[in-house]
C-alpha positions in Angstrom: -14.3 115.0 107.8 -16.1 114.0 110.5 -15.5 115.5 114.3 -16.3 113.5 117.3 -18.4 116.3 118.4 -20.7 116.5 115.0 -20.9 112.7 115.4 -21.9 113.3 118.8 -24.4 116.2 117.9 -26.0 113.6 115.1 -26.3 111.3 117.4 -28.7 113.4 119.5 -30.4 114.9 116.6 -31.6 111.3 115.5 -32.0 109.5 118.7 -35.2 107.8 118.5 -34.8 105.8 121.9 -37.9 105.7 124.3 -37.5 107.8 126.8 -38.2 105.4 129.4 -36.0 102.8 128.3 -33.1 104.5 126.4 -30.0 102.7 128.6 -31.5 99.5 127.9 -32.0 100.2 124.2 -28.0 101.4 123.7 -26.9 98.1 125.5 -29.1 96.3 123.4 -27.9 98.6 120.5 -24.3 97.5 121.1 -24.8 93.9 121.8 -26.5 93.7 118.5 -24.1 95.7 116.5 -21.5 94.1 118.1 -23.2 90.5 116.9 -23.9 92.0 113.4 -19.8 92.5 112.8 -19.4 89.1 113.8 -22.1 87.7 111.8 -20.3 89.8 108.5 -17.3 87.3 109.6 -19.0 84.2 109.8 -20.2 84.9 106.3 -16.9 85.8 104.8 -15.5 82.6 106.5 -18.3 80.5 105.0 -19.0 82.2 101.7 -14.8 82.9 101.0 -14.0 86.0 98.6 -17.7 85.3 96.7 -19.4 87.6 99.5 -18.8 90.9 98.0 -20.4 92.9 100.2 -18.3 92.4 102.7 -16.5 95.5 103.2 -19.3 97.6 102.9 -21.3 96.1 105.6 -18.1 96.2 108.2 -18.4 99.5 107.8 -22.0 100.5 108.1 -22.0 98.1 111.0 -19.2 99.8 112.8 -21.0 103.0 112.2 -23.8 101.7 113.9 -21.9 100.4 116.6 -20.1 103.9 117.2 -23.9 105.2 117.3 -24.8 103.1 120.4 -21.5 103.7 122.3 -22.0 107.3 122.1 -25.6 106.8 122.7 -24.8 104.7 125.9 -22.2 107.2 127.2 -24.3 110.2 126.7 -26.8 108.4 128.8 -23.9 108.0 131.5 -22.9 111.2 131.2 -20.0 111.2 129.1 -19.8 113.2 126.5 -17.9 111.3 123.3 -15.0 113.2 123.2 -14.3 112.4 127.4 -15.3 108.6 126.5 -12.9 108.3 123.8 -10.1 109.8 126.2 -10.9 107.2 128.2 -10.7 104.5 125.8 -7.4 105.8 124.4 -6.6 107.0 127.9 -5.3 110.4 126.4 -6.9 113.5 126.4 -9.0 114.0 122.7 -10.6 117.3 121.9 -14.5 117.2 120.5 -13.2 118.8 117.4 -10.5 115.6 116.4 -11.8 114.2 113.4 -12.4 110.0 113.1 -9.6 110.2 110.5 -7.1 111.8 113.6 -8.4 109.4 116.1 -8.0 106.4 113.9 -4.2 107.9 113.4 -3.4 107.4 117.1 -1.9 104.7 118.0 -3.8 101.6 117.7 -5.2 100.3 120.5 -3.9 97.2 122.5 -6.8 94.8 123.7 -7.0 94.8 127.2 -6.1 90.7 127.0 -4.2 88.9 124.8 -6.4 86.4 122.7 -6.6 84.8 119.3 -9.7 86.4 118.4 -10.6 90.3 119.3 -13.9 90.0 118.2 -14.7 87.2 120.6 -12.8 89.3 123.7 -15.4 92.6 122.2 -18.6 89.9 122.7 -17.6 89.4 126.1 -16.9 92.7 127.0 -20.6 93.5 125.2 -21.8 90.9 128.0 -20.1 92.5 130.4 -21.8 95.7 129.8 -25.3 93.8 129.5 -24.6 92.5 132.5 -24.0 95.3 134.8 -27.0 97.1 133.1 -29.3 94.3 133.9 -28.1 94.5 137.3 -28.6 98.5 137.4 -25.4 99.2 138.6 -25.4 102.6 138.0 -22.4 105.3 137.9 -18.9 103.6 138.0 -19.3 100.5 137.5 -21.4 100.5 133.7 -19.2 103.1 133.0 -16.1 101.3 133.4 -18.0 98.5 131.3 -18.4 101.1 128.6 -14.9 101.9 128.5 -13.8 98.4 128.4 -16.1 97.2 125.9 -15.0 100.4 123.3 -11.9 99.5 123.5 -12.0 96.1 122.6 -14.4 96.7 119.9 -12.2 98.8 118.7 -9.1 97.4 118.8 -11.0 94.5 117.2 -12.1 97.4 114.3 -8.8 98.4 113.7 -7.1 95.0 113.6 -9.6 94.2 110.9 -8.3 97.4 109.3 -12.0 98.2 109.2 -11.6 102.9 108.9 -13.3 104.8 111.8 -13.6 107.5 110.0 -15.4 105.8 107.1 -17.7 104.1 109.9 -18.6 107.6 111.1 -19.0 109.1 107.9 -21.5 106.3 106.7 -23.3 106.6 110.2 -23.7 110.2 109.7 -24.8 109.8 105.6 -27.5 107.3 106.6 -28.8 109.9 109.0 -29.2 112.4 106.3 -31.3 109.8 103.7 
């Protein structure tokens, strides 16, 4: 089972980011996660039951996405375990598995809209946006927080499993 501190830990061990530019590259990173997931759901909707891999790329995406949002919060100073706090707006220890996390309660949207996945886009924007800006501290932050959540709650409305998410994020590391 996967902790949200050895996620965390892998996520240092195989960040790759340039120095320089690493904030910019974890917004970018969740943006284009973020549009990957949707993409897998165009497909299904065009293709129908006939895409079979379906299921298996939600999940490698989601991993993916994870990756950046713990990427982007280490960069603002929050470790994973305090940025998924905030998200669940509870108090989560670093040594909670995926599996316990995705056991909380699931997580209401912060609006109430016909498609999640289009309220985590905007949210991704959001967080673009105040990065392009270089608002710095607070503000980015709060993005973050917002734009986990939804992405999240849009995860786990699509019953796509954190803690298979995680768990493919951290195999792919190792091959």
């Amino acid at each position: 089972m996967v902790t949200i501190h050895d996620f965390q830990q892998q996520v240092v061990r195989t960040d790759r980011r340039p120095p320089k530019d690493k904030t910019r590259t974890a917004v970018l990173g969740v943006f284009g996660e973020l549009g990957s997931l949707m993409s897998e759901f165009k497909k299904r909707r065009r293709e129908g039951p006939g895409y079979t891999s379906f299921n298996m790329n939600l999940v490698e995406e989601a991993g993916d996405l994870l990756w950046y949002f713990t990427a982007l919060g280490l960069d603002l100073g929050l470790d994973l375990h305090r940025l998924v706090s905030l998200v669940w707006k509870a108090e989560i220890s670093p040594d909670e598995t995926f599996r316990e996390l995705a056991g909380r309660a699931v997580l209401q949207s912060s609006e109430t809209v016909p498609d999640q996945w289009l309220l985590a886009a905007t949210r991704a924007g959001e967080i673009a946006r105040a990065a392009n800006r270089e608002i710095a501290g607070d503000q980015l932050r709060e993005a973050l927080v917002n734009g986990m959540r939804d992405a999240i709650a849009a995860i786990q409305a699509s019953k796509i499993s954190l803690s298979k998410a995680a768990a493919s994020n951290m195999e792919k590391s190792f091959t």
